[in-house]
C-alpha positions as a Python dict, from the first residue, in 0.01 Angstrom:
ca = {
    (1, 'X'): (0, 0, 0),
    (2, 'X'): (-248, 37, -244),
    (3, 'X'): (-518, -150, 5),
    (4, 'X'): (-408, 102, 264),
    (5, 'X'): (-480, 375, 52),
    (6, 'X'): (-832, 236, -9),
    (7, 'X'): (-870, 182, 348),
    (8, 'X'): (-773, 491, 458),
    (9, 'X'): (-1008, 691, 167),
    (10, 'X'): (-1271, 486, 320),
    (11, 'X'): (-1270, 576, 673),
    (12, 'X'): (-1310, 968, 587),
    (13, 'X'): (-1594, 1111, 743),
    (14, 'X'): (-1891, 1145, 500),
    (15, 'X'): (-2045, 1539, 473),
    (16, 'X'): (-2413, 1554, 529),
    (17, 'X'): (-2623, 1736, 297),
    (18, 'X'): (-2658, 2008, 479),
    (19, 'X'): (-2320, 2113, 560),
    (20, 'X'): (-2265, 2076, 182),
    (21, 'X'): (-2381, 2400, 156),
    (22, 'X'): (-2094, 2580, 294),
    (23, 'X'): (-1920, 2494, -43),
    (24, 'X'): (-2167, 2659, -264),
    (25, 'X'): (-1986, 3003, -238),
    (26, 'X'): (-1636, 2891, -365),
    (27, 'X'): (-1814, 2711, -601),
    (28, 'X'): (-1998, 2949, -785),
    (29, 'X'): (-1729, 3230, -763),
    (30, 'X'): (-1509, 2949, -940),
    (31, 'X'): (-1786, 2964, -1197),
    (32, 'X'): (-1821, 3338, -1233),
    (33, 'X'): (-1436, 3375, -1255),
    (34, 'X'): (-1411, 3094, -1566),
    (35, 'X'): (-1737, 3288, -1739),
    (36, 'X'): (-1556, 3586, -1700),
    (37, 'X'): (-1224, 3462, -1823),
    (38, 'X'): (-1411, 3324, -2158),
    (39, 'X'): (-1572, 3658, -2203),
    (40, 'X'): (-1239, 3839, -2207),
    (41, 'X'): (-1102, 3639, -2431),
    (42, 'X'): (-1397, 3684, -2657),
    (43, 'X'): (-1373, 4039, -2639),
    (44, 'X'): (-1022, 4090, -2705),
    (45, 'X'): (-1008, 3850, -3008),
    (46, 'X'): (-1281, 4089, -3205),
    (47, 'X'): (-1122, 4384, -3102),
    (48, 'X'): (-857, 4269, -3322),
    (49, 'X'): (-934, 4505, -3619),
    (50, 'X'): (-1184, 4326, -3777),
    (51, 'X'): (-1452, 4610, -3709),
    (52, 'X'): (-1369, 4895, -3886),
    (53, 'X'): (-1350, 5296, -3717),
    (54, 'X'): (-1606, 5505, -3797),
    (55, 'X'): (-1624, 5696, -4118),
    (56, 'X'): (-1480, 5986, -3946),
    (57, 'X'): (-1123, 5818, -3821),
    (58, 'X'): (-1033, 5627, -4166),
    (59, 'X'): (-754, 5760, -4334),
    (60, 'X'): (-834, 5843, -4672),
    (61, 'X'): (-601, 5923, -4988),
    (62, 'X'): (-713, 6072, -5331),
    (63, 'X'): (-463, 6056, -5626),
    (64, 'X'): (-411, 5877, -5917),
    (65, 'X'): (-424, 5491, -6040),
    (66, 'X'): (11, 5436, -6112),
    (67, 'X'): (-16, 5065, -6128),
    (68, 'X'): (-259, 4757, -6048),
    (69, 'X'): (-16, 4504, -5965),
    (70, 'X'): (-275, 4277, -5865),
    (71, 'X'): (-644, 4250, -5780),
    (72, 'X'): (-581, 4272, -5460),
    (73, 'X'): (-328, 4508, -5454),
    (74, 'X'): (-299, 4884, -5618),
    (75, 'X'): (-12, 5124, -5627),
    (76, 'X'): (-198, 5492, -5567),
    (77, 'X'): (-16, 5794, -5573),
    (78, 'X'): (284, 5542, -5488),
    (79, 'X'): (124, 5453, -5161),
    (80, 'X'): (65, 5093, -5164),
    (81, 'X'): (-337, 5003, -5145),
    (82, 'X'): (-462, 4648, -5018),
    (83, 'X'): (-788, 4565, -5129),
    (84, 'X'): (-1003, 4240, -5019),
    (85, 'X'): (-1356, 4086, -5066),
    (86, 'X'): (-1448, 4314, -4861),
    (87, 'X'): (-1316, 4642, -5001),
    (88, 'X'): (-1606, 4807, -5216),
    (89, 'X'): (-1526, 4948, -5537),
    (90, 'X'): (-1764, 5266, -5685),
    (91, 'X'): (-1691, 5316, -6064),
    (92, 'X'): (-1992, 5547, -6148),
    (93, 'X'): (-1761, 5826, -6256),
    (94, 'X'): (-1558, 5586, -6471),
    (95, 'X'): (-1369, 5270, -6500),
    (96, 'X'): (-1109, 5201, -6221),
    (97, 'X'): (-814, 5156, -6419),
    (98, 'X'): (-439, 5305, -6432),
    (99, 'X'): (-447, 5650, -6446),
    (100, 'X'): (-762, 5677, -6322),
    (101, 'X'): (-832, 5922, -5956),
    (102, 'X'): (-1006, 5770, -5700),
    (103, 'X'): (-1046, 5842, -5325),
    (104, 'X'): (-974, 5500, -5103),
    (105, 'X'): (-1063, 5556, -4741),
    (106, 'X'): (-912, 5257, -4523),
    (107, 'X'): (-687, 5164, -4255),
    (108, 'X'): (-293, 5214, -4212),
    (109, 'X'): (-110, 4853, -4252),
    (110, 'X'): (147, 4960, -4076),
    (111, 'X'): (414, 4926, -4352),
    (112, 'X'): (340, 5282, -4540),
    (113, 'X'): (23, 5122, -4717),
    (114, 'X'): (-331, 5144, -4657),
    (115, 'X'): (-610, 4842, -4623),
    (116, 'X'): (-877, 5026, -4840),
    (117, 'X'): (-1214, 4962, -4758),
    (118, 'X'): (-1364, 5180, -4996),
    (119, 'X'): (-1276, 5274, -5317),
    (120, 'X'): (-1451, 5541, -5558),
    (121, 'X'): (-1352, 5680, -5891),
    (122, 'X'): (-1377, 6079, -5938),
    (123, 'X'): (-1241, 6308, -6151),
    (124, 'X'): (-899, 6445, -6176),
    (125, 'X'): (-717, 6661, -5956),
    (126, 'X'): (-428, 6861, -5935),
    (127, 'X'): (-329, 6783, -5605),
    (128, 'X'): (-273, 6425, -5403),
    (129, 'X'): (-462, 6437, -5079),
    (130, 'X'): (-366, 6256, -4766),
    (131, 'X'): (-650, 6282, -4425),
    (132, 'X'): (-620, 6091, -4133),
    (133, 'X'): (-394, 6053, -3771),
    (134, 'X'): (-89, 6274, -3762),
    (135, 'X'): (167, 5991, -3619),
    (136, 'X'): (494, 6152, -3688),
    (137, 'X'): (598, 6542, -3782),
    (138, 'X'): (991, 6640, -3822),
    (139, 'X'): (1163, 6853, -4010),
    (140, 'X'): (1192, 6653, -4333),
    (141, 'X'): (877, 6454, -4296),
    (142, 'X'): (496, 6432, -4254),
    (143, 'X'): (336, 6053, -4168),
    (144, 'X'): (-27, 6004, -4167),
    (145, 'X'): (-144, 5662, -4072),
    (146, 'X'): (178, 5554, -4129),
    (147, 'X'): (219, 5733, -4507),
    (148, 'X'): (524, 5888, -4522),
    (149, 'X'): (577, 6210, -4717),
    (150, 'X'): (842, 6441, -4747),
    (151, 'X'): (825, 6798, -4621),
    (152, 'X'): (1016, 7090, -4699),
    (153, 'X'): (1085, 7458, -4567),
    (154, 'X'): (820, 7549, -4827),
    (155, 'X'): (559, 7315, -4668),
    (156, 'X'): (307, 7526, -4482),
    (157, 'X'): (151, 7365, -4129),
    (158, 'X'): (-158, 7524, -4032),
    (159, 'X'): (-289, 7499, -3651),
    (160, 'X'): (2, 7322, -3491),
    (161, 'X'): (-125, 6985, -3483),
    (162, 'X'): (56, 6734, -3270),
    (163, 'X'): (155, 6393, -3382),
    (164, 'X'): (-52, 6116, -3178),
    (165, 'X'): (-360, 6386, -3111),
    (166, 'X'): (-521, 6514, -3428),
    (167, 'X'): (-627, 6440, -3750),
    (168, 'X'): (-507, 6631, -4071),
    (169, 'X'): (-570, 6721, -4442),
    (170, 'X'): (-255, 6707, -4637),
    (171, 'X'): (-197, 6841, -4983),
    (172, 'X'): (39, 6707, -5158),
    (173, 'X'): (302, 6676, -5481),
    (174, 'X'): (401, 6339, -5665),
    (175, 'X'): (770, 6434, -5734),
    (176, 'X'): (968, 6276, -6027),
    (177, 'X'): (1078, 6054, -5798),
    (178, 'X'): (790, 5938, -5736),
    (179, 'X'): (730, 6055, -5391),
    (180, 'X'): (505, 6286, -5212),
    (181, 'X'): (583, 6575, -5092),
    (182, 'X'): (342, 6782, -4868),
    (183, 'X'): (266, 7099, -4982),
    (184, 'X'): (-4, 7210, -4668),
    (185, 'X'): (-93, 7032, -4388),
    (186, 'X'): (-369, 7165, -4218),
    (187, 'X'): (-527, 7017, -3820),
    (188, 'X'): (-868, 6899, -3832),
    (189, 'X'): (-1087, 6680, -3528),
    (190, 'X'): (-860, 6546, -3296),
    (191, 'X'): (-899, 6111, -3313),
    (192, 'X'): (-1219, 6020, -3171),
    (193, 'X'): (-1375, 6376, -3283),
    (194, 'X'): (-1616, 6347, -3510),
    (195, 'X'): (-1446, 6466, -3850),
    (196, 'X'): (-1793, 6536, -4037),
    (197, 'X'): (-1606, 6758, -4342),
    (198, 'X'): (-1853, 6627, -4621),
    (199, 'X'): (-1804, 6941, -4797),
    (200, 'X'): (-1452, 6906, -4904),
    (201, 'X'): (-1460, 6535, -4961),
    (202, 'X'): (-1795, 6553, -5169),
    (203, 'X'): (-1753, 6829, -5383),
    (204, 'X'): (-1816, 6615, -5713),
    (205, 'X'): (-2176, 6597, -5586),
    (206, 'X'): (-2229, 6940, -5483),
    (207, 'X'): (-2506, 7023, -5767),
    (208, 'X'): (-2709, 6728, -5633),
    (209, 'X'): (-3036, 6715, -5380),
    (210, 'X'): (-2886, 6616, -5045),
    (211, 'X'): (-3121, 6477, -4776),
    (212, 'X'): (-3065, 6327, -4425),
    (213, 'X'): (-3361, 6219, -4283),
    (214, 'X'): (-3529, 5896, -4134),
    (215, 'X'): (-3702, 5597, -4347),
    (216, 'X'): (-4069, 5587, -4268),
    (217, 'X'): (-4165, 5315, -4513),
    (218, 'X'): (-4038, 5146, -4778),
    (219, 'X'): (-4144, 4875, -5065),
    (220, 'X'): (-3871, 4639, -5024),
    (221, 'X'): (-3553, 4579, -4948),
    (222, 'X'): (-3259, 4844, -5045),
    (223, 'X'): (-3249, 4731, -5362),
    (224, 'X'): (-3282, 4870, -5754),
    (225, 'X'): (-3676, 4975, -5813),
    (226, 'X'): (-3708, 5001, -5386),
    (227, 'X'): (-3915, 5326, -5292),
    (228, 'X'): (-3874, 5455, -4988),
    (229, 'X'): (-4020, 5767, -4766),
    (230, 'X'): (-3735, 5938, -4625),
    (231, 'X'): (-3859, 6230, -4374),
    (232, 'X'): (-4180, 6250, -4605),
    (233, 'X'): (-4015, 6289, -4943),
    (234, 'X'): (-4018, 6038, -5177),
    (235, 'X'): (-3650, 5871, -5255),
    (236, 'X'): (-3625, 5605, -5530),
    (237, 'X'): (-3358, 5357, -5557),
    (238, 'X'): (-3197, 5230, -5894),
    (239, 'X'): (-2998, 4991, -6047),
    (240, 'X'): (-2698, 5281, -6087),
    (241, 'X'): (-2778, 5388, -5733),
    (242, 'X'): (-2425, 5321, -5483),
    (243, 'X'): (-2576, 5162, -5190),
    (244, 'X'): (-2389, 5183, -4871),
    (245, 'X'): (-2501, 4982, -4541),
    (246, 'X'): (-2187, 4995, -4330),
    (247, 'X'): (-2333, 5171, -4002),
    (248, 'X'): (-2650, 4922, -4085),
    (249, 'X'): (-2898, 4770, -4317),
    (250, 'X'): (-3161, 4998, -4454),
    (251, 'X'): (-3473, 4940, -4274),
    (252, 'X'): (-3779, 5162, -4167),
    (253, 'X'): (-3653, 5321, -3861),
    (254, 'X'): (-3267, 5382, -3998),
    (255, 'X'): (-3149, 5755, -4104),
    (256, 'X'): (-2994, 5818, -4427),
    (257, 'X'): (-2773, 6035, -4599),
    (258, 'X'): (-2912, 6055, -4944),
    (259, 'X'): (-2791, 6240, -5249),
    (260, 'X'): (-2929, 6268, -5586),
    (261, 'X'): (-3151, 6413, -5870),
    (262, 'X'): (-3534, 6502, -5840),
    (263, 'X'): (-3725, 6364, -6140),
    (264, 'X'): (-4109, 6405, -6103),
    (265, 'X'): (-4103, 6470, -5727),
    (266, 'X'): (-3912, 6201, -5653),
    (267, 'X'): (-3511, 6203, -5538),
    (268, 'X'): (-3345, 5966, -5742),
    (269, 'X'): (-3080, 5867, -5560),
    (270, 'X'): (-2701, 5823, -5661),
    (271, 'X'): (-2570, 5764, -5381),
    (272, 'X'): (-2750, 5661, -5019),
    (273, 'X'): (-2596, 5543, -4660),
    (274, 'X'): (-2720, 5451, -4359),
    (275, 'X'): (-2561, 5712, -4105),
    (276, 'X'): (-2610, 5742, -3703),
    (277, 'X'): (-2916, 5834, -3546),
    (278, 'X'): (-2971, 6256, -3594),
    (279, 'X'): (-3187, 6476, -3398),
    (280, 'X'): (-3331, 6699, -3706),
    (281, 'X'): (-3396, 6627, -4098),
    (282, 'X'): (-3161, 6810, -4342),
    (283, 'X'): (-3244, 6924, -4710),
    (284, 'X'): (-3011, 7089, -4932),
    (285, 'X'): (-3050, 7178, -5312),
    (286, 'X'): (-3161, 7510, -5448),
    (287, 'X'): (-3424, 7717, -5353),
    (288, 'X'): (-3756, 7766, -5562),
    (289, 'X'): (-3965, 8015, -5337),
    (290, 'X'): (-3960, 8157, -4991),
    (291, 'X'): (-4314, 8244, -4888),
    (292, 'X'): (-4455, 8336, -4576),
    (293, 'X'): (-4618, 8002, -4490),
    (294, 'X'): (-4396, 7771, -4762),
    (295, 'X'): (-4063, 7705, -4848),
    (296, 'X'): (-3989, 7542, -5149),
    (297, 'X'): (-3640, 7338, -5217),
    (298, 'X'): (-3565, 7106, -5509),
    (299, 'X'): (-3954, 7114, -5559),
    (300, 'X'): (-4028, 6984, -5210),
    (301, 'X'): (-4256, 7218, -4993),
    (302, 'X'): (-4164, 7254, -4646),
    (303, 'X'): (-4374, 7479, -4384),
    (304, 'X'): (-4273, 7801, -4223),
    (305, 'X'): (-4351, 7928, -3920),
    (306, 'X'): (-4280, 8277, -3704),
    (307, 'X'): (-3985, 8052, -3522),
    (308, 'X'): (-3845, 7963, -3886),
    (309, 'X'): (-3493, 8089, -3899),
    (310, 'X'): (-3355, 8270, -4230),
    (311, 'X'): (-2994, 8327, -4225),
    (312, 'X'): (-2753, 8449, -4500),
    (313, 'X'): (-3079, 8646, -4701),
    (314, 'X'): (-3130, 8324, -4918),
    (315, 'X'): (-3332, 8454, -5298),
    (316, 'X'): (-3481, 8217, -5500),
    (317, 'X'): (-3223, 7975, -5711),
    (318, 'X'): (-2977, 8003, -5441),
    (319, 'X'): (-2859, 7678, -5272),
    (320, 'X'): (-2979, 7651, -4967),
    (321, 'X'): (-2979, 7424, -4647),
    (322, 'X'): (-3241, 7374, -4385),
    (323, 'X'): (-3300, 7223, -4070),
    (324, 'X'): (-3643, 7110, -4076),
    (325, 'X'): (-3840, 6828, -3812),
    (326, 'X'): (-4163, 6617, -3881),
    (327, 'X'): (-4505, 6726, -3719),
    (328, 'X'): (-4789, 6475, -3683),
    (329, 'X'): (-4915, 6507, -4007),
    (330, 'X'): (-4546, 6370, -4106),
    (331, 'X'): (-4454, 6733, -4291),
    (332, 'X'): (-4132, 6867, -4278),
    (333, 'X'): (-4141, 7216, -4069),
    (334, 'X'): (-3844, 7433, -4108),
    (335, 'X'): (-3660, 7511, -3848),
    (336, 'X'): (-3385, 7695, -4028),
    (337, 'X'): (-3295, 7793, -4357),
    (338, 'X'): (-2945, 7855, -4453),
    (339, 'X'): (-2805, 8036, -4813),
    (340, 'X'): (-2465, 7774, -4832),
    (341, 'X'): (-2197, 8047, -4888),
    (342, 'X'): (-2347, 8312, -4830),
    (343, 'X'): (-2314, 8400, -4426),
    (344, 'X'): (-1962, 8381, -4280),
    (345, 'X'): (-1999, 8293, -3908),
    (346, 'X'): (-1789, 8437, -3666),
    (347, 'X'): (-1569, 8121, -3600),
    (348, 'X'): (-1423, 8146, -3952),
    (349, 'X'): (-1278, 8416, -3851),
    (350, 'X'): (-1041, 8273, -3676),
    (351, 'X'): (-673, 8261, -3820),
    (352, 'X'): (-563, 7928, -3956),
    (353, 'X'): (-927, 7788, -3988),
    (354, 'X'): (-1060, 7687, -4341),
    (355, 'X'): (-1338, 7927, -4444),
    (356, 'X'): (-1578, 7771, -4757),
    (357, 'X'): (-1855, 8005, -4942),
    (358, 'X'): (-1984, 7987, -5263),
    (359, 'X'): (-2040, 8254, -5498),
    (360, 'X'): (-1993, 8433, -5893),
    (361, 'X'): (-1649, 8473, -5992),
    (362, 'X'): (-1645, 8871, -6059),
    (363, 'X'): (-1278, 8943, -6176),
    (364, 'X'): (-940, 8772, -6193),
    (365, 'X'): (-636, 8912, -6256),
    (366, 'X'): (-463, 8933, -6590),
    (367, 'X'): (-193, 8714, -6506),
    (368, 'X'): (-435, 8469, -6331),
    (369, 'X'): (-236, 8482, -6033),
    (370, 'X'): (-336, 8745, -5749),
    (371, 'X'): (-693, 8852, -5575),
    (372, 'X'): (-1000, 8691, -5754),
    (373, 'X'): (-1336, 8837, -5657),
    (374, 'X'): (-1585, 8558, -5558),
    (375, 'X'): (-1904, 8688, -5452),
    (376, 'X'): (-1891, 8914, -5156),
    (377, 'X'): (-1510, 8772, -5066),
    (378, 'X'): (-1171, 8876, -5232),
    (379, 'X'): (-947, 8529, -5235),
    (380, 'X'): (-593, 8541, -5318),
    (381, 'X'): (-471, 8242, -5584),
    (382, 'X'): (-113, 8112, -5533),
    (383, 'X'): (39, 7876, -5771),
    (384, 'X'): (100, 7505, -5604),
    (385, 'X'): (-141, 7604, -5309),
    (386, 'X'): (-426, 7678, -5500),
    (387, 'X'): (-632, 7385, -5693),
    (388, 'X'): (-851, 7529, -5984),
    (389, 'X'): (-1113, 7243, -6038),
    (390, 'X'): (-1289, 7306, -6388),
    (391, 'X'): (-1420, 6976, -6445),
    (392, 'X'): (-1768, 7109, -6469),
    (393, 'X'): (-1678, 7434, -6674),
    (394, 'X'): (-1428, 7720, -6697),
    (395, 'X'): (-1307, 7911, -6385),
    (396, 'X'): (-1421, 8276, -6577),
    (397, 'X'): (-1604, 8571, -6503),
    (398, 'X'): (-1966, 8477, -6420),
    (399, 'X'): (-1873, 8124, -6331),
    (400, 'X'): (-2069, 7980, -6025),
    (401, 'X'): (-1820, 7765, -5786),
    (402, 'X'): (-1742, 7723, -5465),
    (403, 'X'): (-1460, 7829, -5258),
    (404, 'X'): (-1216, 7673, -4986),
    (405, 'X'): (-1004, 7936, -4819),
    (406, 'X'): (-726, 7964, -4540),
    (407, 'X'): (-803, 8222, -4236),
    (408, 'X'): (-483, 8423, -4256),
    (409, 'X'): (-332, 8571, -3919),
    (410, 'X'): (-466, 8940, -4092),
    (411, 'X'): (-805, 8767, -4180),
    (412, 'X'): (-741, 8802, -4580),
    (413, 'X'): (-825, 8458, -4729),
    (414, 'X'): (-597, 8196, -4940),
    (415, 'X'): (-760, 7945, -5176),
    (416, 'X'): (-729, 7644, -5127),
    (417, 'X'): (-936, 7505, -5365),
    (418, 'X'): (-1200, 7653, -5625),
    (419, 'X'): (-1431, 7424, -5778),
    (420, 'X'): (-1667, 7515, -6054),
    (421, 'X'): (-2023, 7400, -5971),
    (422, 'X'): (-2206, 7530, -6279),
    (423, 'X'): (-2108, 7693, -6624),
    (424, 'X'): (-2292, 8022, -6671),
    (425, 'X'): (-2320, 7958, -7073),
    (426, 'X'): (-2271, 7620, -7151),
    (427, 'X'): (-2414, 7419, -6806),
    (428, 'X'): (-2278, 7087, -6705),
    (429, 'X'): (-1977, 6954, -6821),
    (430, 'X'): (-1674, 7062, -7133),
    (431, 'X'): (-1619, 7278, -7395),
    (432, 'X'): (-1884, 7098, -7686),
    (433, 'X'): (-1920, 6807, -7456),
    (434, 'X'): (-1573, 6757, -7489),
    (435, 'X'): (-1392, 6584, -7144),
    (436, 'X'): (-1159, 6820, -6967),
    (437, 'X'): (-821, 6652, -6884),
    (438, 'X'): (-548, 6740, -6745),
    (439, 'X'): (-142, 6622, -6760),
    (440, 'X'): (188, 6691, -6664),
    (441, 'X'): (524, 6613, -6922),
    (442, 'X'): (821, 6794, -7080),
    (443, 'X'): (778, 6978, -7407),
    (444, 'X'): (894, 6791, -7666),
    (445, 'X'): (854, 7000, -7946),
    (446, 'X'): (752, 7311, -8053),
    (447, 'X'): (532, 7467, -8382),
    (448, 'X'): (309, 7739, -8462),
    (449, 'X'): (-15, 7636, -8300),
    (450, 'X'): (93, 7268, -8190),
    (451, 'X'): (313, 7151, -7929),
    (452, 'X'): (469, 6816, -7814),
    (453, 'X'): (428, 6716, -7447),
    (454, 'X'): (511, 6368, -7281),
    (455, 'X'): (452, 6223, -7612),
    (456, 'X'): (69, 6396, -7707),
    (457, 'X'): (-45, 6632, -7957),
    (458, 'X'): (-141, 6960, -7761),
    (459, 'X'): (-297, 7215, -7980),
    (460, 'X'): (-204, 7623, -7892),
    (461, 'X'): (-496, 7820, -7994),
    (462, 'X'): (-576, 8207, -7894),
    (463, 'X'): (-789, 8111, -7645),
    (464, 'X'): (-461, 7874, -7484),
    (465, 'X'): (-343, 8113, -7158),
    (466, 'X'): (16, 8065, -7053),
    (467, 'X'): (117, 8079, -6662),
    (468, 'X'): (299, 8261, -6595),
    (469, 'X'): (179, 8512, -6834),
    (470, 'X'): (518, 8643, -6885),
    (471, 'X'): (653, 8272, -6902),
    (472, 'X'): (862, 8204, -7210),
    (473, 'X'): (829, 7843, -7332),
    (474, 'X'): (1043, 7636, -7465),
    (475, 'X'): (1190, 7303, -7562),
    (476, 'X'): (1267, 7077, -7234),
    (477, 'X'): (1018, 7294, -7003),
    (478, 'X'): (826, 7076, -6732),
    (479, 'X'): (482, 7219, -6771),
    (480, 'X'): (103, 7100, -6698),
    (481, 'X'): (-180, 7115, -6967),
    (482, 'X'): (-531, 7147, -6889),
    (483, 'X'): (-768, 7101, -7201),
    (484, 'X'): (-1046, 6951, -7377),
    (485, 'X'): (-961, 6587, -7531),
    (486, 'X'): (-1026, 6520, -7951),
    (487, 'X'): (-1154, 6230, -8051),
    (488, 'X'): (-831, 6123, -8177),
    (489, 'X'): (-664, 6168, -7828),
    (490, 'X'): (-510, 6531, -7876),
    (491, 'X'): (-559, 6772, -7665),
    (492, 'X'): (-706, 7186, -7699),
    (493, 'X'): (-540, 7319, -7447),
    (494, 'X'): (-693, 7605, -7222),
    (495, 'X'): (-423, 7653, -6983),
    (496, 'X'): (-72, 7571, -7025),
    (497, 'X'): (156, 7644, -6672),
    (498, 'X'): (500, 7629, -6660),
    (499, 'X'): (652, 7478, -6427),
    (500, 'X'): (1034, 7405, -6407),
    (501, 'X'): (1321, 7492, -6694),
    (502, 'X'): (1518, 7250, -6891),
    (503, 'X'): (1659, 6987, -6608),
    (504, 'X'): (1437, 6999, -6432),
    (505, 'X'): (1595, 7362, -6258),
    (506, 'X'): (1324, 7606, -6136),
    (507, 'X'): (1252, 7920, -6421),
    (508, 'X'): (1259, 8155, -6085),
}
């Protein structure tokens, strides 16, 4: 059989060259369909997850340091947070360690955590915040990115955002359980929007230079003692200087978000990322002189022109931000100049949006609580919706800070959040260079000008203010302290607010 097999094979007809050529289609589309088959599979094996979102669609959580179980995993605000070789970690404001704050912007894991891929120390807040997808919304919850927290008929939703569709900003409550509950959830970008909201998330820089613009040349690499030319103003890099090439390595050609102090003419940077491509140049910082040819910022000149656009009536020491391009002679030609805070456009208007302005704190109420006059705006303060952020100085009459407000349906304004920028006596930072802290514990004990609470030494002075005003405190009260920190680890406190009886039970 085998021999007939052999036999047979042998007696086929033999093709001829030329008719070969019929094959040649099949052929090659048998070659284009395996190509094609290999390229799908490469595709779909590094869309995996391996390359991050863009900055805009991370989910990002700010709240305190409550354990470091590992080194490569963190408990923050009781949300657990991965970290890897990959996960950077900026310590500038201080040492990452339990009990610090620190924003980590990263990616759901699925389980309730969050694979950070960048972590930064700042300074303390009073509220946990929680941005990112809105995946689930009921009654008793809020999930973002897979966080869960709790929500209650006291929560306040702003904008009805839809689970699945947009992003938030949640502010939130660790209760003594050790859970969050959400306090206000308000809708930002929906996903793929671009969720550019530096204001809010960089408000422990906003006293710096800021400055996106385009590298024209630079000495070296990004690297400590690297100059560079940034839209025609000089930027120097150092060795405290928080690098950032995730969009991109910093070359001549690549924009840049820079933000720093100018020393000599030059902006020392603090910070500096490569960003996408932009179609104008962007300075921010405070204004020196508006002339009728020359604008002057952070000591940088910039031209004017008759199209030059002024808006908000910007004076001199004002912050200001303009919109400026390059002309041949690489010079920076304003387009537009804009006083930050000082011109409310007519979208703000709109009920349930978030209104920001900056501006001199002109009165406050005697209790605290109630409308505070901030520049040209009246902003009502709530307890547990406002934040009060006095890192940088007291919130007081003649204090310089800026302002995040809710659009109510009647157009009055809710703070959110007032930050102080500046100290109108004593400049940067505490009371005597003192650091400004801030706690929450029971009151342990009580004595004529010196309390207990959650085990420290809390000293009552005249200038201590109780909240409520009318508040009577005593033993077993739930209260947070916000004071300046002695050497020997007591505290002067400034502001004392009650918050809950003995047993935890609510005073009202």
């Amino acid at each position: 059989m085998k021999h007939q097999r052999r036999a047979a094979a042998a007696v086929l007809p033999v093709e001829s060259p030329r008719s070969l050529w019929r094959w040649w289609p099949l052929i090659l589309l048998f070659s284009a369909l395996l190509f094609l088959s290999q390229f799908t599979d490469v595709r779909s094996a590094s869309s995996g997850g391996t390359i991050p979102p863009p900055p805009g669609q991370l989910t990002e959580l700010i709240g305190p340091i409550d354990e470091m179980v590992s080194d490569s995993e963190w408990i923050v605000a009781g949300v657990p947070v991965h970290l890897s070789e990959e996960t950077r970690i900026a310590e500038r404001a201080g040492p990452a360690q339990v009990g610090s704050w620190v924003r980590v912007q990263g990616e759901g894991d699925g389980n309730g955590g969050l694979n950070a891929l960048r972590v930064k120390v700042i300074s303390p807040r009073l509220f946990v915040g929680v941005r990112g997808l809105l995946t689930e919304l009921t009654q008793n919850t809020v999930v973002v990115d897979g966080i869960v927290l709790g929500r209650t008929i006291t929560t306040r939703v702003v904008g009805n955002p839809v689970a699945g569709q947009h992003r938030v900003d949640v502010r939130a409550a660790i209760q003594t359980d050790g859970q969050l509950l959400a306090l206000l959830v308000v809708k930002k970008a929906a996903p793929g929007g671009h969720d550019d909201d530096d204001d809010k998330e960089e408000r422990d820089t906003d006293d710096l230079t800021k400055l996106i613009g385009q590298v024209l040349s630079q000495t070296s690499a990004a690297q400590a003692g690297s100059e560079l030319n940034v839209s025609g103003i000089p930027v120097r890099i150092t060795e405290e200087t928080e690098v950032d090439e995730d969009v991109g390595p910093i070359l001549v050609g690549s924009w840049v978000k820079v933000k720093g102090t100018v020393q000599e003419g030059v902006l020392v940077a603090e910070e500096i990322e490569t960003i996408e491509s932009k179609h104008h140049t962007v300075l921010e910082g405070n204004l020196d002189s508006l002339g009728d040819t020359e604008i002057v910022v952070a000591g940088f000149s910039l031209i004017r022109t008759n199209q030059t656009e002024i808006k908000g009536n910007p004076e001199p020491g004002d912050r200001v931000q303009v919109k400026a391009e390059l002309n041949d002679q690489e010079m920076l030609v304003a387009l537009a100049v804009k006083a930050v805070g000082k011109e409310k456009d007519d979208e703000d208007d709109q009920p349930g949006n978030i209104f920001r302005f900056t501006g001199r704190i002109s009165s406050i109420p005697d209790d605290y609580y109630g409308p505070w006059t901030i520049g040209d705006y009246t902003v009502e303060v709530v307890p547990d919706v406002t934040e009060v952020e006095e890192h940088k100085g007291d919130a007081e009459v003649g204090a310089y800070v800026k302002v995040e407000a809710l659009v109510e349906p009647d157009g009055s304004l809710t703070a959110l959040e007032i930050a102080v920028l500046k100290d109108k006596d004593k400049g940067k930072g505490g009371k005597h260079g003192k650091d400004l802290v801030h706690f929450d514990g029971e009151i342990e004990a009580m004595a004529d000008g010196q309390w207990t609470v959650d085990g420290r030494t809390v000293h009552i002075g005249p200038e201590t203010r109780i909240k409520p005003h009318d508040a009577e405190p005593q033993v077993g009260d739930q209260v947070k302290v916000l004071g300046y920190e002695r050497e020997d680890g007591s505290v002067d406190a400034r502001d004392i607010h009650i918050k809950k009886g003995k047993k935890g039970k609510d005073d009202d």
